[in-house]
Every structure is written in C-alpha cells, then in structure tokens.
C-alpha positions as CSV (number, residue, x, y, z in Angstrom):
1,X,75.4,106.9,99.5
2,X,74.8,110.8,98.0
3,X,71.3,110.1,100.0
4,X,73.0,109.7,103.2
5,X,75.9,112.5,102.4
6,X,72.8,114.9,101.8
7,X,71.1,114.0,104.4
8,X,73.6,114.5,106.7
9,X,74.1,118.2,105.1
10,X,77.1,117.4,103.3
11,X,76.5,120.2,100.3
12,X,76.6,119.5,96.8
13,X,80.3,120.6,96.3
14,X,81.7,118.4,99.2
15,X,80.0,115.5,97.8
16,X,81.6,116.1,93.9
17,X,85.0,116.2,95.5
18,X,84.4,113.4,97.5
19,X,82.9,111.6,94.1
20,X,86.3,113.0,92.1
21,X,88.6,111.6,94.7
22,X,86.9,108.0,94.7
23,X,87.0,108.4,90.7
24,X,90.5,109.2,91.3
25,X,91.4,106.7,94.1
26,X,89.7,103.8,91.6
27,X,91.7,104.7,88.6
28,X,94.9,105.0,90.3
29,X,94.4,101.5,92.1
30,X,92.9,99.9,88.5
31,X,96.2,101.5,86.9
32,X,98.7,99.5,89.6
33,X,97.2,96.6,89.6
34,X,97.4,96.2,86.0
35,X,100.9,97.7,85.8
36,X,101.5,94.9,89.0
37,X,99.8,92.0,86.2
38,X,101.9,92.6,83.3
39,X,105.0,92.9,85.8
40,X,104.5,89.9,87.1
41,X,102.7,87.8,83.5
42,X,106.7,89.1,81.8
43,X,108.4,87.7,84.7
44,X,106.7,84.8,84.5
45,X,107.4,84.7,80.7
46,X,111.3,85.2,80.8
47,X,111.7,83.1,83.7
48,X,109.3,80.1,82.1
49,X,107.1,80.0,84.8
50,X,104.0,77.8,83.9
51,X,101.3,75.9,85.9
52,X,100.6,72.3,85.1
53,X,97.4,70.1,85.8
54,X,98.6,68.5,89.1
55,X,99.2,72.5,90.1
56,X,95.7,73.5,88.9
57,X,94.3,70.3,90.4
58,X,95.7,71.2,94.1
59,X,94.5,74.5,93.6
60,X,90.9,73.8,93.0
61,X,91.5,71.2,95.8
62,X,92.4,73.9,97.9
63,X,89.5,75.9,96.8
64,X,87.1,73.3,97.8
65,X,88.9,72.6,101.1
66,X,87.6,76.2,101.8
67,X,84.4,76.5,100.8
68,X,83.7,73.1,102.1
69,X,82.6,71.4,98.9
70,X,83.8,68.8,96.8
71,X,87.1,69.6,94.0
72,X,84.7,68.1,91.5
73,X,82.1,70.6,92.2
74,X,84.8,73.4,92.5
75,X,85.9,72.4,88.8
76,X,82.9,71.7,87.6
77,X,82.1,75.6,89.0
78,X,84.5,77.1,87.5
79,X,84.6,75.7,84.0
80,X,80.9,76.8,84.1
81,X,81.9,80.4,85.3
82,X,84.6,80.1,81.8
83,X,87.5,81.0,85.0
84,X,89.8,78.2,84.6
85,X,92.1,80.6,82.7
86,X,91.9,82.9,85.2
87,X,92.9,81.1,87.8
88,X,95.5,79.6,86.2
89,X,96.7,83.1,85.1
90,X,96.3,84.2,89.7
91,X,98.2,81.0,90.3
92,X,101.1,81.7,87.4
93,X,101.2,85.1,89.2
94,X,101.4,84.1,92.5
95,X,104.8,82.1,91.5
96,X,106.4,84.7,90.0
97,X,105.7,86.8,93.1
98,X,106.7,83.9,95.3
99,X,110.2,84.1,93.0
100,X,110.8,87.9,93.5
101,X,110.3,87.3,97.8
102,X,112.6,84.7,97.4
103,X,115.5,85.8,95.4
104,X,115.5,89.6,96.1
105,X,117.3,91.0,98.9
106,X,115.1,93.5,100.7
107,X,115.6,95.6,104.4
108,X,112.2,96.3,106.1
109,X,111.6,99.8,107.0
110,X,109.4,101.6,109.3
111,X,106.5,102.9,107.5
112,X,106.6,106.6,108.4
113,X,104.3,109.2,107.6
114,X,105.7,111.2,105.4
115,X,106.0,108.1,103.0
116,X,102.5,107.5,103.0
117,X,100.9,110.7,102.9
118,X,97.2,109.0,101.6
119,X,97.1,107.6,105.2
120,X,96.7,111.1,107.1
121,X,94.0,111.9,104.5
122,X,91.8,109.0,104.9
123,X,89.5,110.4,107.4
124,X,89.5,113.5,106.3
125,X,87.7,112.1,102.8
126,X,85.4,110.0,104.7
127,X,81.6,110.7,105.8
128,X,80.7,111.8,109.5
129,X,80.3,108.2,111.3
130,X,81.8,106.5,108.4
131,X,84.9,105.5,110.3
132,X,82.7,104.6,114.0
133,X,84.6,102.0,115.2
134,X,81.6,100.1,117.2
135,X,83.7,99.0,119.9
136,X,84.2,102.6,121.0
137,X,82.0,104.4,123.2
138,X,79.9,107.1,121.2
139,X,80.8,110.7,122.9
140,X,78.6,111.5,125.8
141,X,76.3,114.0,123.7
142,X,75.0,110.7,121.4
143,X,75.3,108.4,124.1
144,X,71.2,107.7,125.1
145,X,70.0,108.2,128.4
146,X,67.5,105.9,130.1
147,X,64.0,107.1,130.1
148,X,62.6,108.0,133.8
149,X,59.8,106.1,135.0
C-alpha cells in the first residue's frame, strides 16, 4: 500500500499522516466497539439476559443454513476454533440490542452534514483512484483510444 502511495508520488509526509489518521481511525473504532461490548454484556447482566442450548443450537443451525453445510459440521467447527463462547457472548449481545430497539422510544432524523463531519473527509484521506467507482466512465484524458490500423 506505501509502494503504490510512492509510486504514485504521494511524498513521504503525506503518506505518515495518512498512516497517523488510519492509526487514529483504528483506535477510535477498537475504543467504541469495546465501549458498545460492555454496554451491551451490563445490559444483558441487569436485565438477566442469557442464551440457552435450544438458542445456541438454532444459531449454529442458522450458521449452517448459510454456509451450506451441515449444524453438526458448523458445531463440530466451532468447538474446534475454541468460539462457542463467543458466539454465545454475539448472540447474548444481539438480545440486549434487540431490547434497547424495542423498548426505547427514538425519532429518526436526517443525517446532516454538520453531524457527521468524518463523511466530508473521506476522500480527501484516500489515495488517487482509491475511491474509482468502476461503473463510471474514467475522464476523457485516461479513457484509451483505439489504435489505427
């Protein structure tokens, strides 16, 4: 990835902030999703929230559903990868999630952007071409013209 920045004449100093801000962008997002774990693991904890083995056993039924393969080969899967607490721990989440969109009383709002200032920035932190949407036309100048023959 620092190849291609360089080689695309990014300088050195563009590609350290770039470097600092995806440090900075990773820490922030590791720091709210653990803040969103604990949240949600003491929610589940006051309001008694558990899983049971008929829960776990229609997960990994659901799991196997998707990946096309059997629940006993989804089970026997995880218990090899040591993620049956885990998964327990996503699913135990997930309902006291599904509790707070149930019982809270919420009004959607228009995203604006002034609340989301990060959104305006995106492309701005991104490498030339990073963002090419293929189903748009390259401008004219990169657009290759048909050899003459």
């Amino acid at each position: 990835r620092i190849m291609e920045m360089r080689t695309d004449g990014i300088s050195e100093e563009e590609i350290a902030q770039r470097q600092r801000l995806l440090q900075q962008d990773v820490l922030r997002s590791t720091e709210l999703a653990l803040k969103e774990h604990f949240v949600l693991q003491k929610i589940a904890e006051v309001e008694k929230i558990e899983i049971n083995e008929d829960d776990l056993n229609e997960e990994i039924e659901r799991l196997a559903e998707q990946s096309d393969e059997s629940p006993r080969k989804v089970r026997a899967r995880l218990e090899k990868e040591d993620v049956i607490d885990a998964l327990a721990a996503e699913m135990i989440e997930r309902k006291s999630l599904d509790l707070i969109l149930d019982t809270a009383e919420y009004e959607d709002q228009p995203l604006t952007q002034e609340d989301s200032p990060a959104m305006s920035s995106v492309e701005a932190q991104t490498v030339p071409g990073e963002m090419h949407d293929p189903a748009v036309a390259p401008p004219e100048s990169e657009t290759p013209t048909p050899a003459a023959g």
